[in-house]
NULUMSE-436230 format. One record per residue: residue in one letter; z, x, y of N, C-alpha, C in turn. Coordinates in nm, 3 decimals, always signed. Atoms other than C-alpha are relative to their C-alpha. Layout:
+-------+---------+---------+---------+---------+---------+---------+---------+---------+---------+
: marmi :    n.c3 :    n.c1 :    n.c2 :   ca.c3 :   ca.c1 :   ca.c2 :    c.c3 :    c.c1 :    c.c2 :
+-------+---------+---------+---------+---------+---------+---------+---------+---------+---------+
:     A :       Z :       X :       Y :       Z :       X :       Y :       Z :       X :       Y :
...
+-------+---------+---------+---------+---------+---------+---------+---------+---------+---------+
// end
This chain:
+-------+---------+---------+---------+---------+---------+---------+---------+---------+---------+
: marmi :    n.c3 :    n.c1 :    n.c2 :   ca.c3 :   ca.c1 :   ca.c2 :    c.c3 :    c.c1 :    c.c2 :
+-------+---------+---------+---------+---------+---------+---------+---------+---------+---------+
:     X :  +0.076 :  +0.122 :  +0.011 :  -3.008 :  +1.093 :  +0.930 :  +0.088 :  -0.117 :  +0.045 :
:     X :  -0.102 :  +0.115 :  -0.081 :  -2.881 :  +0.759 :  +1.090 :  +0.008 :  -0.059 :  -0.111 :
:     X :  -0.058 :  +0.088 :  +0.102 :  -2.711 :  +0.475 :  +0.904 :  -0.147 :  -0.076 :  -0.035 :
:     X :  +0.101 :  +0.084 :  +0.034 :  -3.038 :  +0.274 :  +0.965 :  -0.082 :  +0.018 :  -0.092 :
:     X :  +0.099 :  -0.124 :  +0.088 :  -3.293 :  +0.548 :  +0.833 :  +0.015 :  +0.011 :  -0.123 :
:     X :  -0.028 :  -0.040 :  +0.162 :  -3.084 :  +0.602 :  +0.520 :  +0.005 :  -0.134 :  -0.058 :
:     X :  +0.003 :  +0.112 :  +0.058 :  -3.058 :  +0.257 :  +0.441 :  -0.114 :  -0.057 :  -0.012 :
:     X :  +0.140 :  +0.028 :  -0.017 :  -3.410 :  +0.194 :  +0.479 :  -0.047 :  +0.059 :  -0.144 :
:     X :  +0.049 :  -0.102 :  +0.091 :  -3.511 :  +0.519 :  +0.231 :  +0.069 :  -0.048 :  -0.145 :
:     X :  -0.090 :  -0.016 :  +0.138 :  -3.205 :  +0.417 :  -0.023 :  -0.043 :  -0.128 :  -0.059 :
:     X :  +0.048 :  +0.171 :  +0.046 :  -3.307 :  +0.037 :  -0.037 :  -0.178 :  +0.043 :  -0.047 :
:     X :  +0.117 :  -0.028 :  +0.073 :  -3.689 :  +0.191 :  -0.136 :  +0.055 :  +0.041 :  -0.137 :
:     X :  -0.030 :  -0.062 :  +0.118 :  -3.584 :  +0.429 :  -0.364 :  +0.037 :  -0.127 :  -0.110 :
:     X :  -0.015 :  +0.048 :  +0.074 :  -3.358 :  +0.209 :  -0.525 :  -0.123 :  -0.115 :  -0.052 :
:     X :  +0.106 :  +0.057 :  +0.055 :  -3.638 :  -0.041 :  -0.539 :  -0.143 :  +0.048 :  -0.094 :
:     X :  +0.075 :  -0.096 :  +0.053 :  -3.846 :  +0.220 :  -0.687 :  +0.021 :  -0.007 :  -0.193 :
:     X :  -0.059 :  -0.045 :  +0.121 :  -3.649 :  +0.240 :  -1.012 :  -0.090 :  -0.121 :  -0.099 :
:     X :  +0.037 :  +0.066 :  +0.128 :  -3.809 :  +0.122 :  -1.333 :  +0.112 :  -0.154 :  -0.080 :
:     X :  -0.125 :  +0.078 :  +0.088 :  -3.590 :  -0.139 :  -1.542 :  +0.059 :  +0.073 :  -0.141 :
:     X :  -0.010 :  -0.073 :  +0.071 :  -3.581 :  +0.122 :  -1.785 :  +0.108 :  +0.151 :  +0.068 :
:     X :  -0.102 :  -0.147 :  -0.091 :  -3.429 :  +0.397 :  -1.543 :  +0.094 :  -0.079 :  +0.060 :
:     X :  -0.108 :  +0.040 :  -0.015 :  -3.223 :  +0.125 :  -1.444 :  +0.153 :  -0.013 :  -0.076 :
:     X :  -0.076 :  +0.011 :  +0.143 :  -3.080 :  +0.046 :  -1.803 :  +0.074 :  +0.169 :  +0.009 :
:     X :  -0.056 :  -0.181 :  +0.075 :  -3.033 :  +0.428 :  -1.899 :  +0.113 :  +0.065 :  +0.146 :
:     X :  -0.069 :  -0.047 :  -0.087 :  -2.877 :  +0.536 :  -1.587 :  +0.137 :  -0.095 :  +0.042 :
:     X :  -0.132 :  +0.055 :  -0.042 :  -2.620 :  +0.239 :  -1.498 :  +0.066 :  +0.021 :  -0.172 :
:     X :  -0.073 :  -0.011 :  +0.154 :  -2.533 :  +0.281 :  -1.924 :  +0.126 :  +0.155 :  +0.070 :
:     X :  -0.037 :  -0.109 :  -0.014 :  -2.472 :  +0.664 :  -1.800 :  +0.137 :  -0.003 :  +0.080 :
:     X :  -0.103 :  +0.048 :  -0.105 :  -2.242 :  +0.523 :  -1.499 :  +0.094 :  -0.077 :  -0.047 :
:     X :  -0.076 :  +0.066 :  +0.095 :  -2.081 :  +0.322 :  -1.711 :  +0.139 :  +0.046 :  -0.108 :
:     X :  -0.112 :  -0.071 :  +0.067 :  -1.956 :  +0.567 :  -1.966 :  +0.097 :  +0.092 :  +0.073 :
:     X :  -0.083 :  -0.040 :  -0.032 :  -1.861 :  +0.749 :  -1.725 :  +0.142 :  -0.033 :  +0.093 :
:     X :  -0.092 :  +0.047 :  -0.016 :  -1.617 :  +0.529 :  -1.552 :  +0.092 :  -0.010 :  -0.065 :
:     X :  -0.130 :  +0.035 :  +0.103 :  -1.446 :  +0.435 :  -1.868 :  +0.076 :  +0.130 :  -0.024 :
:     X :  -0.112 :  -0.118 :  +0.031 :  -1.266 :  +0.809 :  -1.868 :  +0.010 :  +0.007 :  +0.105 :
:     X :  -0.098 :  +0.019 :  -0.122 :  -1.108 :  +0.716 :  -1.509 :  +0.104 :  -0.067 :  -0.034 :
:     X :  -0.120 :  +0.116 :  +0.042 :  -0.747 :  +0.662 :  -1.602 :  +0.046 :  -0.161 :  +0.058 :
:     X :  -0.005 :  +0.109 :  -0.101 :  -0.700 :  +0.475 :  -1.308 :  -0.099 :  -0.189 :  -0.026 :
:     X :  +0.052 :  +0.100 :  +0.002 :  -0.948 :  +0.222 :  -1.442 :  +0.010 :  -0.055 :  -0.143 :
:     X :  +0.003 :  -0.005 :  +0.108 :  -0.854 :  +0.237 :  -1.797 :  +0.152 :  -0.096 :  +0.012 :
:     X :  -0.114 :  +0.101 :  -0.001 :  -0.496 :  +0.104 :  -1.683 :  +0.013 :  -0.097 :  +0.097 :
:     X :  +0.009 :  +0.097 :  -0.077 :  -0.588 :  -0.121 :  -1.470 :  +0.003 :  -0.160 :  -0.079 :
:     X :  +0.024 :  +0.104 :  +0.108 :  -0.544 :  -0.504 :  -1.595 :  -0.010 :  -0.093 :  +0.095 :
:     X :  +0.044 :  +0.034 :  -0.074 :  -0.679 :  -0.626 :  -1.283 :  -0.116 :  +0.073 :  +0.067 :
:     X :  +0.145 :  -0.069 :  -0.046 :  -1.045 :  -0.558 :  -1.149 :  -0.078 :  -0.097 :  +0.072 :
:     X :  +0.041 :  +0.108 :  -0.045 :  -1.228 :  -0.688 :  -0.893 :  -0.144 :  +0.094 :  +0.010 :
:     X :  +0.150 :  -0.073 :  +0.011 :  -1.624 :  -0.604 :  -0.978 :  -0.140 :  -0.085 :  +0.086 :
:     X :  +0.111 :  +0.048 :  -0.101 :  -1.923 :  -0.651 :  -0.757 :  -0.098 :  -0.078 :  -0.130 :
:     X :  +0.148 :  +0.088 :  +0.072 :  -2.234 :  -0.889 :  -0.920 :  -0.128 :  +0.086 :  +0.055 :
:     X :  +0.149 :  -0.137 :  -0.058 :  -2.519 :  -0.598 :  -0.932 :  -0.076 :  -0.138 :  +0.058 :
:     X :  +0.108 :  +0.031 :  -0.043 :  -2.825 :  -0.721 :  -0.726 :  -0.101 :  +0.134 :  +0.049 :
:     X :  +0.059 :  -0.092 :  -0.095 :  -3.111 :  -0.551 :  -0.572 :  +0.002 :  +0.158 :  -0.077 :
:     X :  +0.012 :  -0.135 :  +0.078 :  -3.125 :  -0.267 :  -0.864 :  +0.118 :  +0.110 :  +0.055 :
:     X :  -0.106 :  -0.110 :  -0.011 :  -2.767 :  -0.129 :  -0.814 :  +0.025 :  -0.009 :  -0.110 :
:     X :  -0.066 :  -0.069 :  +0.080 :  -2.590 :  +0.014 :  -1.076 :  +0.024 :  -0.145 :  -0.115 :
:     X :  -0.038 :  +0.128 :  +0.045 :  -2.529 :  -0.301 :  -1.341 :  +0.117 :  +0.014 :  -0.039 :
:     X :  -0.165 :  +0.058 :  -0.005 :  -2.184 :  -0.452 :  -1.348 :  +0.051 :  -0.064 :  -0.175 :
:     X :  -0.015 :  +0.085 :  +0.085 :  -2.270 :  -0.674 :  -1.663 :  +0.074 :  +0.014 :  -0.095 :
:     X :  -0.113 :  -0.076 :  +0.132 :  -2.119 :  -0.426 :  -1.984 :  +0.143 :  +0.002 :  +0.090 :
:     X :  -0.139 :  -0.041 :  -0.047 :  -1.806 :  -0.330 :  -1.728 :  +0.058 :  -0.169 :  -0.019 :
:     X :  -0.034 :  +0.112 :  -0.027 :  -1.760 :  -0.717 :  -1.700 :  +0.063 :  -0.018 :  -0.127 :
:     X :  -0.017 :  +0.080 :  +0.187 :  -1.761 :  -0.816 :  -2.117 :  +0.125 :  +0.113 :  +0.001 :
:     X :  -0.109 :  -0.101 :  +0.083 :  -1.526 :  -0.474 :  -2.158 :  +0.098 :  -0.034 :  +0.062 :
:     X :  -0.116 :  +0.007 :  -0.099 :  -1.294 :  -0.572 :  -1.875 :  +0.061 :  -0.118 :  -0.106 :
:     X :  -0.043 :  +0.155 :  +0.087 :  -1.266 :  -0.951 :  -2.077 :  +0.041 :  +0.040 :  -0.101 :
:     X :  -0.074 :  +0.022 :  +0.121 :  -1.262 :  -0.838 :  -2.411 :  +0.133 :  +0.082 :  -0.017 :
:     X :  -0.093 :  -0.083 :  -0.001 :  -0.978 :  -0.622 :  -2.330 :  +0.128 :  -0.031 :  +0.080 :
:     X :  -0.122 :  +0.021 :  -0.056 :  -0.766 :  -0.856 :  -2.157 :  +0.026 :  -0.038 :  +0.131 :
:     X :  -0.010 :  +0.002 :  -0.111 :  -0.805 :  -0.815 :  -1.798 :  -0.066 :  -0.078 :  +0.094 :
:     X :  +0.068 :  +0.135 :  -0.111 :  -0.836 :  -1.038 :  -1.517 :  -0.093 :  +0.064 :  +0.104 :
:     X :  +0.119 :  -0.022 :  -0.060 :  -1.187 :  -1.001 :  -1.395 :  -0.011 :  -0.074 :  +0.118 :
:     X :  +0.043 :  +0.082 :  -0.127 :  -1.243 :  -1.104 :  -0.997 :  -0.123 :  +0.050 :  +0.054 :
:     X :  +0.163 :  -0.087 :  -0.066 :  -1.578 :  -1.073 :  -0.762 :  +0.038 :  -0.065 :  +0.099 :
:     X :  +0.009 :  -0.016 :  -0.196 :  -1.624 :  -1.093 :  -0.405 :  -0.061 :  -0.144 :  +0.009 :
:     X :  +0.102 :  +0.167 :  -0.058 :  -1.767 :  -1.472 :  -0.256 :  -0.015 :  +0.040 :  +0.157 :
:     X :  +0.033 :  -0.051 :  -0.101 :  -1.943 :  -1.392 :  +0.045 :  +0.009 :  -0.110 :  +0.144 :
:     X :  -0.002 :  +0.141 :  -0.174 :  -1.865 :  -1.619 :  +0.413 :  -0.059 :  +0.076 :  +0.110 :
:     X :  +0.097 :  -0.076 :  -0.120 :  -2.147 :  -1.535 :  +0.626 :  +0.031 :  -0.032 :  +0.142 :
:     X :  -0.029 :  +0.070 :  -0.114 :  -2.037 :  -1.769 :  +0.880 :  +0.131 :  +0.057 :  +0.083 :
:     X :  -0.110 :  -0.062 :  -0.050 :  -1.707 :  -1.531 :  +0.933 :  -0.057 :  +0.143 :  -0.052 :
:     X :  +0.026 :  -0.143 :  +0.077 :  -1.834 :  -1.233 :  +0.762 :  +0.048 :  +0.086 :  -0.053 :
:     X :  -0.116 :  -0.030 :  +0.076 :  -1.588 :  -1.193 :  +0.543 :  -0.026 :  +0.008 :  -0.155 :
:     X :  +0.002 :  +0.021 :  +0.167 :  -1.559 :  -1.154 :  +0.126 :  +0.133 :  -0.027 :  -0.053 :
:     X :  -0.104 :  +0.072 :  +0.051 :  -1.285 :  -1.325 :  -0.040 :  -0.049 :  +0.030 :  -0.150 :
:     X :  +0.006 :  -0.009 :  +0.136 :  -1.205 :  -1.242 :  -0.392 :  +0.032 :  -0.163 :  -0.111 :
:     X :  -0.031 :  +0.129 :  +0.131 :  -1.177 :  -1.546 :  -0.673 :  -0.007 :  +0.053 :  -0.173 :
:     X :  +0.048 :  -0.026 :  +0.118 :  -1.151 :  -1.500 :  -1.039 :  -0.158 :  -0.063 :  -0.084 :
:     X :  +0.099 :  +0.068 :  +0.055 :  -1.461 :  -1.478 :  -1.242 :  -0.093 :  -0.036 :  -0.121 :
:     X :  +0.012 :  +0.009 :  +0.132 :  -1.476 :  -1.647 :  -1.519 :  -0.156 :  -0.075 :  -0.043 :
:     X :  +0.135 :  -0.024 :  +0.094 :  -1.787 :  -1.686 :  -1.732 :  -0.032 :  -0.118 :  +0.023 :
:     X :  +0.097 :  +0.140 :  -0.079 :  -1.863 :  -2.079 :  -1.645 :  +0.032 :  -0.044 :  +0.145 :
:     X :  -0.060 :  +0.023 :  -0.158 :  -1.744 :  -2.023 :  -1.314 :  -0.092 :  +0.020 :  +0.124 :
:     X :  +0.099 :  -0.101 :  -0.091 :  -2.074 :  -1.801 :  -1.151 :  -0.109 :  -0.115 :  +0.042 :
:     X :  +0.089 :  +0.079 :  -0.060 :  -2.304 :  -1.986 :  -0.955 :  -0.028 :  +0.100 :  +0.147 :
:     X :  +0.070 :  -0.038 :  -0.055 :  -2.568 :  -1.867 :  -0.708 :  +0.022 :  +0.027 :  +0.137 :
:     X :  -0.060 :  +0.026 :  -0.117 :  -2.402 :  -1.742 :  -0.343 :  -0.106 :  +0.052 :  +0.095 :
:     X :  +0.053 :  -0.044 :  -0.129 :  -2.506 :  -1.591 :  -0.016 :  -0.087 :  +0.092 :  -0.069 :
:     X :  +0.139 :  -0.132 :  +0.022 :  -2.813 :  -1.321 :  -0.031 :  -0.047 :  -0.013 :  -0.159 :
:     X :  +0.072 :  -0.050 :  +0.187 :  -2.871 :  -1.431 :  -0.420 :  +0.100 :  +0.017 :  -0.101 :
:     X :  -0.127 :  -0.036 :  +0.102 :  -2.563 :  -1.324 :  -0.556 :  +0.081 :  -0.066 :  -0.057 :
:     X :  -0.118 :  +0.113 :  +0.107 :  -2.348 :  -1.496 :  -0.831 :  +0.087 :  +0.048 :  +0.074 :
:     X :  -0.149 :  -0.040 :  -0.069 :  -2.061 :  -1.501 :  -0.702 :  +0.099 :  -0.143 :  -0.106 :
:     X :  -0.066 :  +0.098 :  +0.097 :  -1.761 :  -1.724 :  -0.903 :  +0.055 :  -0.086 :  +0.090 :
:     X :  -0.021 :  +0.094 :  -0.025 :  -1.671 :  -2.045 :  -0.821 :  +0.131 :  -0.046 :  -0.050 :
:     X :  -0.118 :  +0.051 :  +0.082 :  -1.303 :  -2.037 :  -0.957 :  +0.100 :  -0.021 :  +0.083 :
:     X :  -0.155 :  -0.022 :  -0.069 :  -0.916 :  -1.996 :  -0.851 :  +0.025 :  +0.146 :  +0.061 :
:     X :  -0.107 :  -0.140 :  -0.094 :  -0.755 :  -1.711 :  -0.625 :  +0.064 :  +0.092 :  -0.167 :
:     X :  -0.100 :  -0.107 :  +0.080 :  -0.644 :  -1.410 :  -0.831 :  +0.130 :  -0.062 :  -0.028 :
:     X :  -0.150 :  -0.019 :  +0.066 :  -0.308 :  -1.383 :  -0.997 :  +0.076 :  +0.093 :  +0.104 :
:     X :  -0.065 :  -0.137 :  -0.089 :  -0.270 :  -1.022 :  -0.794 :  -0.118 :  +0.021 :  +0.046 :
:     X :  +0.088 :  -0.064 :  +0.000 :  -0.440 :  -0.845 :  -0.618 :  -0.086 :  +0.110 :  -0.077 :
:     X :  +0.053 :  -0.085 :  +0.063 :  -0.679 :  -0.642 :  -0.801 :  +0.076 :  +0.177 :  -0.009 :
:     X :  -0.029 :  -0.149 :  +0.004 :  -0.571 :  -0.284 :  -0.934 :  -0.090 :  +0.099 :  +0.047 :
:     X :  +0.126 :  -0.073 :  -0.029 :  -0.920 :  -0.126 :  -0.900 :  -0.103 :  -0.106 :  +0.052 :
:     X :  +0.129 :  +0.081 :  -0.073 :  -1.216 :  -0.294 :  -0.674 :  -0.140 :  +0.117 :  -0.071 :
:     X :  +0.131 :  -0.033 :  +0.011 :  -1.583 :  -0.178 :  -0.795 :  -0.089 :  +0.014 :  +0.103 :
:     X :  +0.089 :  +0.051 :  -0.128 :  -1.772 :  -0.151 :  -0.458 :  -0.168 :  +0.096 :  -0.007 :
:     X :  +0.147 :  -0.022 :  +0.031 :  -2.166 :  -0.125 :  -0.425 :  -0.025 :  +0.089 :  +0.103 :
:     X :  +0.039 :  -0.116 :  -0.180 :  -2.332 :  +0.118 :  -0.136 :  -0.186 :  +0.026 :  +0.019 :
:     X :  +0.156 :  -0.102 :  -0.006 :  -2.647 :  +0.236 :  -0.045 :  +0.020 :  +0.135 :  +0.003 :
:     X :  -0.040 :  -0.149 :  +0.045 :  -2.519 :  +0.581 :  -0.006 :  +0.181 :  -0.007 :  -0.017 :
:     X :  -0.130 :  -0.058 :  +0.018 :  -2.197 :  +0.769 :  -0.069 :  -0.034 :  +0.165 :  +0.041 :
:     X :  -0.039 :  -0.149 :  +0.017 :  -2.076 :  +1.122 :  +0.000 :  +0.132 :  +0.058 :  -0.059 :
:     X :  -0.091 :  -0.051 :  +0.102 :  -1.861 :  +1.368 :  -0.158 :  +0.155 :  -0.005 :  +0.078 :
:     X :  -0.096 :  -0.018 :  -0.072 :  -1.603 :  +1.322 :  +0.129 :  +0.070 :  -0.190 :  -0.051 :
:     X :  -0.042 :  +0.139 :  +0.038 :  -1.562 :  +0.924 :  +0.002 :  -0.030 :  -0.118 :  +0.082 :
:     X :  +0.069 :  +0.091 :  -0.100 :  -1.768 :  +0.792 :  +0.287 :  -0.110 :  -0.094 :  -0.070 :
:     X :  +0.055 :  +0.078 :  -0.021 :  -1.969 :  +0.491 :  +0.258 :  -0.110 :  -0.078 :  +0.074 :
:     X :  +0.067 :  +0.082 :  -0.098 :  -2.224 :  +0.290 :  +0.402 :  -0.064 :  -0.086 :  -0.104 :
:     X :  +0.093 :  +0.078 :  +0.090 :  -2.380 :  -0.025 :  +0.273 :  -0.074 :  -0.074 :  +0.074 :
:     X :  +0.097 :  +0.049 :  -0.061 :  -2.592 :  -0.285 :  +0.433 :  +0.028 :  -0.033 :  +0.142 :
:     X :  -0.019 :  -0.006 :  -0.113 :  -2.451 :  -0.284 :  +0.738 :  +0.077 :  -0.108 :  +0.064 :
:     X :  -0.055 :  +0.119 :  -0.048 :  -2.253 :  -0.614 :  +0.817 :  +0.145 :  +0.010 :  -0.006 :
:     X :  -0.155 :  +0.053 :  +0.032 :  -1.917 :  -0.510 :  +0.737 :  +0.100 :  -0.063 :  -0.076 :
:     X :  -0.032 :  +0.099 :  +0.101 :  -1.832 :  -0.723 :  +0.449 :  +0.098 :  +0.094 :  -0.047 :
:     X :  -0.094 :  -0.041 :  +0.073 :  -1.665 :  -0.500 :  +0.233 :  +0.117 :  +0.065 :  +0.024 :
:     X :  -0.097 :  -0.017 :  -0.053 :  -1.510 :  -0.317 :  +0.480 :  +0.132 :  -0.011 :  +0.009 :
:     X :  -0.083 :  +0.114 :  +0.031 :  -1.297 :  -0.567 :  +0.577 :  +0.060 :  -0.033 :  -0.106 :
:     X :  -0.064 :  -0.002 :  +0.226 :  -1.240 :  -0.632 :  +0.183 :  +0.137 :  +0.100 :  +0.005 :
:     X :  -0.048 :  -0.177 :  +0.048 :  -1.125 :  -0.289 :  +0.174 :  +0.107 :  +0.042 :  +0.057 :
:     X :  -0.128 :  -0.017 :  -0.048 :  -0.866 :  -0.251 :  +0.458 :  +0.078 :  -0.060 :  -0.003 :
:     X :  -0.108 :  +0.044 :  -0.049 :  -0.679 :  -0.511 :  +0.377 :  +0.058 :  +0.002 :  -0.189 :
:     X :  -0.062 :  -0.006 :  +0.137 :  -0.639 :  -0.419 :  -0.007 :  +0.070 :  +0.154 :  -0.032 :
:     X :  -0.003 :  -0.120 :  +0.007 :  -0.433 :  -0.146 :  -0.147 :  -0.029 :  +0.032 :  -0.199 :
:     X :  +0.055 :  -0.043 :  +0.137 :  -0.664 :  -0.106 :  -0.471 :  -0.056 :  +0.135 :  -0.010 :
:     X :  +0.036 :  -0.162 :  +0.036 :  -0.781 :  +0.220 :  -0.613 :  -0.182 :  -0.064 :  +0.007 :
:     X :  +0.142 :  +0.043 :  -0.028 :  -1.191 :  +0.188 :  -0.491 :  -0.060 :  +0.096 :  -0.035 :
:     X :  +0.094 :  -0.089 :  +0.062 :  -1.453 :  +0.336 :  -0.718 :  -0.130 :  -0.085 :  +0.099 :
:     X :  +0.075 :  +0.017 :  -0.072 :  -1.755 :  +0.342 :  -0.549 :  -0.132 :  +0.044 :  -0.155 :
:     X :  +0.125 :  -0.033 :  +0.101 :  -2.057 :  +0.318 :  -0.785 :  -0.163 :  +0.019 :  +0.072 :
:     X :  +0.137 :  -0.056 :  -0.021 :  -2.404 :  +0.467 :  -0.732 :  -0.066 :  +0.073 :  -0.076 :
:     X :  +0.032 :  -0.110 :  +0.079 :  -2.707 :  +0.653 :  -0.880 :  +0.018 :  +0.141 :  +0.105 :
:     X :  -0.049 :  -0.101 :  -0.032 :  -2.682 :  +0.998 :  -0.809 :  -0.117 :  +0.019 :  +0.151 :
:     X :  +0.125 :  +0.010 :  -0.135 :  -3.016 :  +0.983 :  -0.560 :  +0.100 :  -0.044 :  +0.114 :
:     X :  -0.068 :  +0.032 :  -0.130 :  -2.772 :  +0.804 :  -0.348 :  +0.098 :  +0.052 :  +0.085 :
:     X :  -0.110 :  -0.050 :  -0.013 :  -2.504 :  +1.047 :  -0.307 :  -0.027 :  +0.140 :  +0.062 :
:     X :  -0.004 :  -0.171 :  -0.100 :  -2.458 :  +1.344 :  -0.015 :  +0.087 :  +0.071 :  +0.049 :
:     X :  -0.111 :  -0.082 :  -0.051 :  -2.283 :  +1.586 :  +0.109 :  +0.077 :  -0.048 :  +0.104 :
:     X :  -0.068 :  +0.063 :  -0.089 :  -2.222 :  +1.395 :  +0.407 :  -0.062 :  -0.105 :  +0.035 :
:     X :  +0.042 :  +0.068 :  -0.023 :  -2.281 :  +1.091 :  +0.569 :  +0.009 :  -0.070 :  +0.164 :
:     X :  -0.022 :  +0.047 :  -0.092 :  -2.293 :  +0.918 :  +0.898 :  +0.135 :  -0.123 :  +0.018 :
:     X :  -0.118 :  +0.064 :  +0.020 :  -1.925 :  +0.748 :  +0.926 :  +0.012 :  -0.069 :  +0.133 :
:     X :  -0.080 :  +0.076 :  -0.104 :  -1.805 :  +0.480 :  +1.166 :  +0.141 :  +0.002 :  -0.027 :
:     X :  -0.196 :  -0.019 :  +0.046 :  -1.428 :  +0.472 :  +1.224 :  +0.059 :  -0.147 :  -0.040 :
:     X :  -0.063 :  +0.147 :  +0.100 :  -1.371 :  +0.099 :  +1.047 :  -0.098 :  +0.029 :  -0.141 :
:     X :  +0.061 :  -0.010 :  +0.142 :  -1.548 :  +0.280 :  +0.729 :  +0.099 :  +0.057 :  -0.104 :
:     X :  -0.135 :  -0.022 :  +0.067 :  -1.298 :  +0.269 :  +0.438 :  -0.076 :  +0.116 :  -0.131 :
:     X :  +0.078 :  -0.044 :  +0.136 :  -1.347 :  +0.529 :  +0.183 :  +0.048 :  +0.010 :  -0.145 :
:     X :  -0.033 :  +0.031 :  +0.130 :  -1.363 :  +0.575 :  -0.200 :  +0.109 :  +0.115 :  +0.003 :
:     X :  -0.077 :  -0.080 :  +0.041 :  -1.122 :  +0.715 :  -0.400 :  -0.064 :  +0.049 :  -0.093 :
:     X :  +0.088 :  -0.083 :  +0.122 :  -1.389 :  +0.796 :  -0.679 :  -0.117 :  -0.073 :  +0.031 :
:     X :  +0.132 :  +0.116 :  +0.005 :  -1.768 :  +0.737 :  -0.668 :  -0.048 :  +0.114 :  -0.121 :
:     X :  +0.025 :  -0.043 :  +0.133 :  -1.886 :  +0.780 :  -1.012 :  -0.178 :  -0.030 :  +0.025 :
:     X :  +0.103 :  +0.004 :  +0.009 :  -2.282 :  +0.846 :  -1.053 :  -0.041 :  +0.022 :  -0.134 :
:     X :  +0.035 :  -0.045 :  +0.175 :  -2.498 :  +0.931 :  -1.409 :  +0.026 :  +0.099 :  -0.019 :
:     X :  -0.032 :  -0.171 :  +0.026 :  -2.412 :  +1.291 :  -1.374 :  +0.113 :  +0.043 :  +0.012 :
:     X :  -0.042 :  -0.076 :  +0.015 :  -2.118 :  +1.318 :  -1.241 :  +0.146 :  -0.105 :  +0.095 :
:     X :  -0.136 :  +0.063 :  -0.055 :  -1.751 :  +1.153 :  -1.141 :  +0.072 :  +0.105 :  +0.158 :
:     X :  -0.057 :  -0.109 :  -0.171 :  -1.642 :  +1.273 :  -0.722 :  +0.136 :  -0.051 :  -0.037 :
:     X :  -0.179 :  +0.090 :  -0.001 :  -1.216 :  +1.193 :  -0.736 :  -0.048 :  +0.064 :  +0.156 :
:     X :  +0.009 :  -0.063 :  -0.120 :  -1.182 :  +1.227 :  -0.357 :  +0.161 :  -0.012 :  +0.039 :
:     X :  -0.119 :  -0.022 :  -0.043 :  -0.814 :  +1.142 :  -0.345 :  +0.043 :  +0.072 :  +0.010 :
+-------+---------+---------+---------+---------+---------+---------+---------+---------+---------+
// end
């Protein structure tokens, strides 16, 4: 299936989902992140702002805070097509590109230990694809963070259609079932 095709089918689907199969399933994705060491010692995190019925970010956000760690998110520059990380603190979020909060603060401390990144699909090889512009990409090759890739499990295949500037995960965690691909 092409990049287009699947992004077409995955952006239904996901739009498909109840708010109820949303809840129960990103909870599921959720717990299961928190038994990734890698994200357990992390005290830097840079987490996507769910939109568009992905996976919700919101619980990982409060647990990251009440536990200490410096929470960052992506700010989107359409005009370069780039994502720049900022810390993001809780009166900091205001309304960015495509909809998305994005924070309105200061530059990290460090770079992030672990990045959170969103997708339309994943495969078990640690391939990627998301809406097609390249954004995170970019993000991605120029950090050397440990990248969980979050999705429901509908989104996730054996293989996928790869371009060669597509960075991949090191874990994409779904409701069923944690891939390590390192």
């Amino acid at each position: 299936m092409t990049k287009d095709k699947l992004r077409l089918e995955m952006r239904a689907k996901r739009r498909s989902l109840t708010k109820d199969e949303r809840a129960r399933m990103s909870a599921q994705i959720t717990s299961r992140l928190y038994t990734i060491d890698a994200f357990n010692a992390a005290n830097a995190v840079c987490v996507y702002m769910s939109a568009f019925n992905e996976p919700d970010t919101n619980k990982i956000i409060r647990y990251l805070r009440a536990r200490g760690a410096e929470v960052t998110a992506p700010v989107t520059d359409t005009a370069s097509g780039t994502l720049t990380i900022l810390r993001a603190e809780p009166d900091s979020m205001k309304i960015g590109a495509y909809g998305i909060y994005e924070p309105a603060g200061a530059p990290p401390e460090k770079e992030p230990d672990v990045i959170l990144v969103p997708g339309l699909a994943f495969d078990r090889r640690g391939s990627r694809t998301g809406f097609g512009k390249g954004f995170y990409d970019k993000l991605l090759a120029s950090l050397h963070s440990v990248k969980i890739g979050l999705c429901y499990d509908f989104q996730l295949f054996g293989g996928i259609e790869r371009a060669e500037h597509d960075i991949n995960m090191d874990y994409i965690v779904t409701e069923k079932e944690i891939v390590e691909v390192r």
